[in-house]
N, C-alpha and C positions, 0 to 999 in steps of 0.2 A: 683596858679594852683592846681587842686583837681587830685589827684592821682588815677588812678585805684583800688588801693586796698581800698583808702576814698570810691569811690562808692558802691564795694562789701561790707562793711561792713556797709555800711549804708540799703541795703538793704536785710543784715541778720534778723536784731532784738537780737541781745545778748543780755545777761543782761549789764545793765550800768555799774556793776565793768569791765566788762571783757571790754567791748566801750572802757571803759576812759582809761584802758590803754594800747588799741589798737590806740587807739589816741594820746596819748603823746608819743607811739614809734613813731608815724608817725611826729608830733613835732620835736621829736631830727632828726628824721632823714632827717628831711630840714632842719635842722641847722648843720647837717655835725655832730651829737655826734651819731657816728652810730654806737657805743657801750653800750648807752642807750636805743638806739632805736631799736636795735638788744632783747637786756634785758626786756624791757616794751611789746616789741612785743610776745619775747616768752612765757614771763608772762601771756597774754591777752589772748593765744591758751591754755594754762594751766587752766586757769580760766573758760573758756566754759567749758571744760569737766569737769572740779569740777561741776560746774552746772545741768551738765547733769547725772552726778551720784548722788545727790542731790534730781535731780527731778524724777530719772526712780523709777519705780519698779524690786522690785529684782527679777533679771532672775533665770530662774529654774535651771538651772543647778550651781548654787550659793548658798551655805549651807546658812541659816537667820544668824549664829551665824557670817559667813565671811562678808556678806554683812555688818552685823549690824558695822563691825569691819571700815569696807571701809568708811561707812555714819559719823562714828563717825570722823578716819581719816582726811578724806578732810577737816573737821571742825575746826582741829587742827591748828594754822597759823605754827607752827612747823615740819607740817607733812603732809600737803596737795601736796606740790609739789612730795615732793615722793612717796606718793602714787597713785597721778595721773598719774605719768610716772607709775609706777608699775601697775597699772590698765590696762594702753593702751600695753605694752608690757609684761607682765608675766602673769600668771595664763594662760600656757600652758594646763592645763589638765582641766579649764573649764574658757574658753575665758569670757568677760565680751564686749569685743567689736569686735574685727577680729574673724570671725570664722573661717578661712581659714590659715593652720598655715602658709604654704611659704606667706602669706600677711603678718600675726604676726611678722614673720620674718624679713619679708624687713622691717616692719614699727618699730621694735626695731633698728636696723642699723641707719635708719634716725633721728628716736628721738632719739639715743645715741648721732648721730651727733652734734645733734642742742644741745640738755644738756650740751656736751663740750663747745661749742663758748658760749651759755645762759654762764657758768662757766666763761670762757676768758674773755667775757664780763664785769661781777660782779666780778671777782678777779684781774683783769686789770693786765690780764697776759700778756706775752711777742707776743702771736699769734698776728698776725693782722687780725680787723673786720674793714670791709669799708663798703660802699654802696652797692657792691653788695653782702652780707652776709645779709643783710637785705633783700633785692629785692627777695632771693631766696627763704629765709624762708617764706617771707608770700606768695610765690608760692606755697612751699610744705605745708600752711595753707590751702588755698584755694583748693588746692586737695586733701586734708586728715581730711579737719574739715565733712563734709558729710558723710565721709567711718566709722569717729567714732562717733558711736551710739551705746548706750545700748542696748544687747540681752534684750527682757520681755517689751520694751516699748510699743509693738504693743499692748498687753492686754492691756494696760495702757490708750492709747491714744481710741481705740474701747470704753472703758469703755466712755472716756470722748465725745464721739461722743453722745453715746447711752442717757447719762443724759441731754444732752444737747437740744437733739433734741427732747427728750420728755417733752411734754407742762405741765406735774405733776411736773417739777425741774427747768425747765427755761423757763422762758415768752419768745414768740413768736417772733422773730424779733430779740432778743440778738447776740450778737456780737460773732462770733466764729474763728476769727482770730489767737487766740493762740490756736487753734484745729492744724489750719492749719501750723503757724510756729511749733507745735512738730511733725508733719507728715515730716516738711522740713530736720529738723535737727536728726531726731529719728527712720526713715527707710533706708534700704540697698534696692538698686535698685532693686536687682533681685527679691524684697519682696514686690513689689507696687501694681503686676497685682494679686496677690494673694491677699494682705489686700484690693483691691479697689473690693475684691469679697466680703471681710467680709465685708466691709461697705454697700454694696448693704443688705446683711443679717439683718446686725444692724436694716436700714432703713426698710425692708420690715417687720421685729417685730414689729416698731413699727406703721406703718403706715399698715394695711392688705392690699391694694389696690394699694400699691405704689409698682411697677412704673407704672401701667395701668392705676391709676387716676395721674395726677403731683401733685408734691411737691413742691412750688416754692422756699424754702429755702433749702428743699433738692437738688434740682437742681442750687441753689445758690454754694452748698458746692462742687460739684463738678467744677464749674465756676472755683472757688477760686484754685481748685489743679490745671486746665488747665492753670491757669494766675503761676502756679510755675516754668513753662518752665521747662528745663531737667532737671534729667531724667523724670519729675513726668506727663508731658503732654506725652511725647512718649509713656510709659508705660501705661496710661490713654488709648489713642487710640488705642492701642494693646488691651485692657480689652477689650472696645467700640467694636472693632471686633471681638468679640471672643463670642458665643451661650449665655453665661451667661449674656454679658454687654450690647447685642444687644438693647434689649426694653427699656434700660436705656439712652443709646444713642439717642432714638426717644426723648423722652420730656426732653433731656439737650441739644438737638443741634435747638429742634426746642425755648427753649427759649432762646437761645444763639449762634446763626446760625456761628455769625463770625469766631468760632472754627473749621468749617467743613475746612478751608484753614490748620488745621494741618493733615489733611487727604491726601494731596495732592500727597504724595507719591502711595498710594493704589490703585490704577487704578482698578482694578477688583472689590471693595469695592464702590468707587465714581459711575461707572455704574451698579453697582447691584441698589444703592442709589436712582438715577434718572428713572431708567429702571422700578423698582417695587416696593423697598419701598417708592415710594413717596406718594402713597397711605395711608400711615399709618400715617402721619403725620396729626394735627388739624391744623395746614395753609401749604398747599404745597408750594403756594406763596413764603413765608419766604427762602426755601430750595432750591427751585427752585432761584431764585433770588440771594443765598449766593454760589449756584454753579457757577453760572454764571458771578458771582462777580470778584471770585477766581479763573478764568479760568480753570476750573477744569472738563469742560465740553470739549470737542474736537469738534472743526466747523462743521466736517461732520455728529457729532452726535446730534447738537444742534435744526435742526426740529425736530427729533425723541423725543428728550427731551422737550419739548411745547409743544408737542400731547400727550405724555405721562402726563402731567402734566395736562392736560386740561379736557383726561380723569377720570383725580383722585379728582378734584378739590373739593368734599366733599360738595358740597353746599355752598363753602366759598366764600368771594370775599376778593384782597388786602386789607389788613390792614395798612400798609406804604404804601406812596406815591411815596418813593424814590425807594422800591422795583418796586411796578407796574409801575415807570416809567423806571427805568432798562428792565424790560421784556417788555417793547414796541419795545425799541429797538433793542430788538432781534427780534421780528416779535411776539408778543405774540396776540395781538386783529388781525392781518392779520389771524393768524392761527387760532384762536378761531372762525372766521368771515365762513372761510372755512371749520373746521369740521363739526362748531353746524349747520350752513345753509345750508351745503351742496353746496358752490361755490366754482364751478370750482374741483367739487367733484363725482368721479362714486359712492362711495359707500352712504351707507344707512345716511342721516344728524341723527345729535347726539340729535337734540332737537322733533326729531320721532321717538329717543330709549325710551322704556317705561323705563326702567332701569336707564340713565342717565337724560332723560327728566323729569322722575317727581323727580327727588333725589337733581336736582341742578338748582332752581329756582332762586335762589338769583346772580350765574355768568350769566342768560341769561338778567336779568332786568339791572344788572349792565353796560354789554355789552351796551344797548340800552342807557341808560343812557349818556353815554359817549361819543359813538357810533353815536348815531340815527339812522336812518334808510337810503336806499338808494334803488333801484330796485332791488337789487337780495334778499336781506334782505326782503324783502314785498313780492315777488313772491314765496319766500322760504314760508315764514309763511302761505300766501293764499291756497299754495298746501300741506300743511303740514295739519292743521286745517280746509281744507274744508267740511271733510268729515271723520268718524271713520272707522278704531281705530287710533288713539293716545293719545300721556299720558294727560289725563286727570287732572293731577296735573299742569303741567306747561299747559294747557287751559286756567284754571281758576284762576292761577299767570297772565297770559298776558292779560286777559281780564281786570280782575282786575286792571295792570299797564296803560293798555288803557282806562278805564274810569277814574282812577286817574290825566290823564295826556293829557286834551283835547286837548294842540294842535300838542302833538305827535300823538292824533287819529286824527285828523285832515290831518296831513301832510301823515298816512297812507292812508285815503282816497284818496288826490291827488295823490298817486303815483300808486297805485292802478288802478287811473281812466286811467291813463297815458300808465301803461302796459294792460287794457283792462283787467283787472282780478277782480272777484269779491271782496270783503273783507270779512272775514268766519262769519257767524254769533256766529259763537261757541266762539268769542273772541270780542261781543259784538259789535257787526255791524248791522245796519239793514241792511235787504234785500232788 
């Protein structure tokens, strides 16, 4: 049977000293020696944070001579353990991990606690350790390994962003996984929406266009913080809505749509989404589609949201199939049938806006395409094209499509002939 705390730790990444013997506490303590397993386990918590003072950069408010002293320390097999506890609870007048002293605080009381049983433990003192003296401690792991992180790491890890992502130090495509595991383990929550500014900064040095042109590995790296779930995706979508993270949001959701379901909470957010920026997006498709996926849309709003989208449409046509067939079923080619043609329509049809008509040639061919043609669909285009003005860009698309495509000009004719309406010569009919 694989234990709860087996799977968190499996999906840490510690270093292997600290794994193995986080693993042999877990060992004894299915064999019932839960004073081993008590001992190996608190061992295992002791050794991360040796690691991670190892790995940080010295915080500034840490004289080089004290840190040099700390680096050297942990090194010591004689002296690591006590300066590890000494690290996470003292240097009150310039913390190295809590900066909060009533947190300091509590978290000295706790790791005083555990230090005693780690002691009862290895001195096989008279206290008694059972099962549940284990069970609790890697609870209080599991809530305290994230709170201790090195002050200065943020310089640290920015730095490692910045080299990384520049193609003068690291070929293109490389792997940056341990970016993202020391972002996991080496930031304080309330620190996220603030460093996910400096990263936008990072990236915009080194990219000048970014985020108005995409970045697809840029956009990768954010991927990888939303797949870190809490706090680091909540935090994330707090950034994402907030003036600075806005345009960054457009080219990470539009290539990675399935994110937008963490959004779900934001109701004012999700209809600004659909309502207006859907326009800004290079496939609205895609958004359109992952709203509607993730019910994130409200029923009485969801025509408003397919005309909305139909008018934004950018000249694009579905890229996925499983998208465009999602929005069929919401009524998406009924609706698109009704604006561009004007059935069952008072106002002005979309494919006689000079504005949308010649801007998005590529959804009305598609339409037909898929579509073909029926009586209102031919009667629209006969009255539409019979005569100037209109958009002369999609004229010369449809013409175009109509000689490409003889037996859809053909089946135009007959329906044509049927409704007793001419066929435009302006889309290559004879008279």
């Amino acid at each position: 049977m694989i234990l709860p705390i087996e799977k968190w730790i499996a999906e840490q990444n510690f270093p292997v000293e600290a794994t193995n013997l986080l693993d042999e506490g877990i060992i004894c303590y299915k064999s019932g020696a839960y004073r081993a397993g008590l001992l190996f386990s608190y061992l295992g918590f002791e050794k991360i944070i040796k690691n991670r003072l190892l790995d940080a950069r010295r915080p500034d408010n840490i004289h080089e001579g004290a840190w040099g002293n700390i680096q050297r320390d942990v090194n010591n097999d004689s002296k690591w353990e006590e300066t590890v506890f000494d690290t996470i609870t003292g240097f009150s007048n310039m913390p190295i991990f809590l900066q909060d002293n009533k947190k300091r605080e509590e978290m000295n009381r706790h790791l005083s606690y555990w230090r005693d049983r780690r002691n009862d433990a290895a001195h096989a003192k008279e206290n008694e350790i059972n099962n549940a003296h284990v069970e609790v401690f890697w609870t209080f792991m599991q809530s305290n390994i994230p709170k201790l992180v090195v002050r200065g790491s943020r310089a640290a890890i920015l730095d490692n962003i910045k080299l990384h992502f520049d193609s003068r130090y690291t070929p293109e495509g490389s792997d940056f996984s341990h970016i993202i595991q020391q972002i996991k383990h080496s930031l304080y929550e309330e620190d996220l929406k603030s460093f996910y500014k400096d990263v936008k900064e990072v990236f915009e040095d080194l990219h000048p266009f970014y985020p108005f042109i995409s970045d697809s590995e840029m956009n990768s790296f954010w991927n990888e913080i939303f797949k870190l779930g809490e706090p680091f995706s909540t935090s994330l979508v707090q950034y994402f809505k907030s003036e600075d993270g806005a345009d960054v949001f457009i080219i990470v959701i539009q290539d990675f749509p399935r994110h937008i379901a963490l959004f779900h909470e934001e109701k004012q957010f999700i209809h600004n989404l659909w309502y207006e920026k859907i326009k800004d997006f290079e496939d609205p498709y895609k958004i359109m589609s992952a709203l509607l996926r993730n019910s994130l849309i409200e029923e009485r709003n969801q025509e408003e949201a397919l005309k909305k989208l139909i008018l934004n449409l950018n000249n694009k046509i579905p890229s996925d199939g499983l998208d465009f067939m999602l929005l069929n079923q919401y009524g998406y080619l009924n609706h698109f049938r009704k604006l561009v043609f004007g059935i069952d329509s008072e106002t002005k049809t979309l494919i006689n806006d000079f504005s949308w008509g010649n801007k998005n040639l590529n959804p009305v061919r598609h339409y037909l395409e898929h579509n073909g043609l029926d009586d209102e669909v031919v009667n629209s285009l006969c009255r539409v094209f019979m005569a100037q003005p209109y958009p002369d860009k999609m004229c010369a698309n449809l013409k175009n499509y109509f000689n490409n495509h003889k037996d859809i000009k053909e089946e135009f004719i007959r329906i044509s002939e049927g409704l007793r309406a001419t066929p435009p010569t302006s889309l290559g009919f004879n008279s």
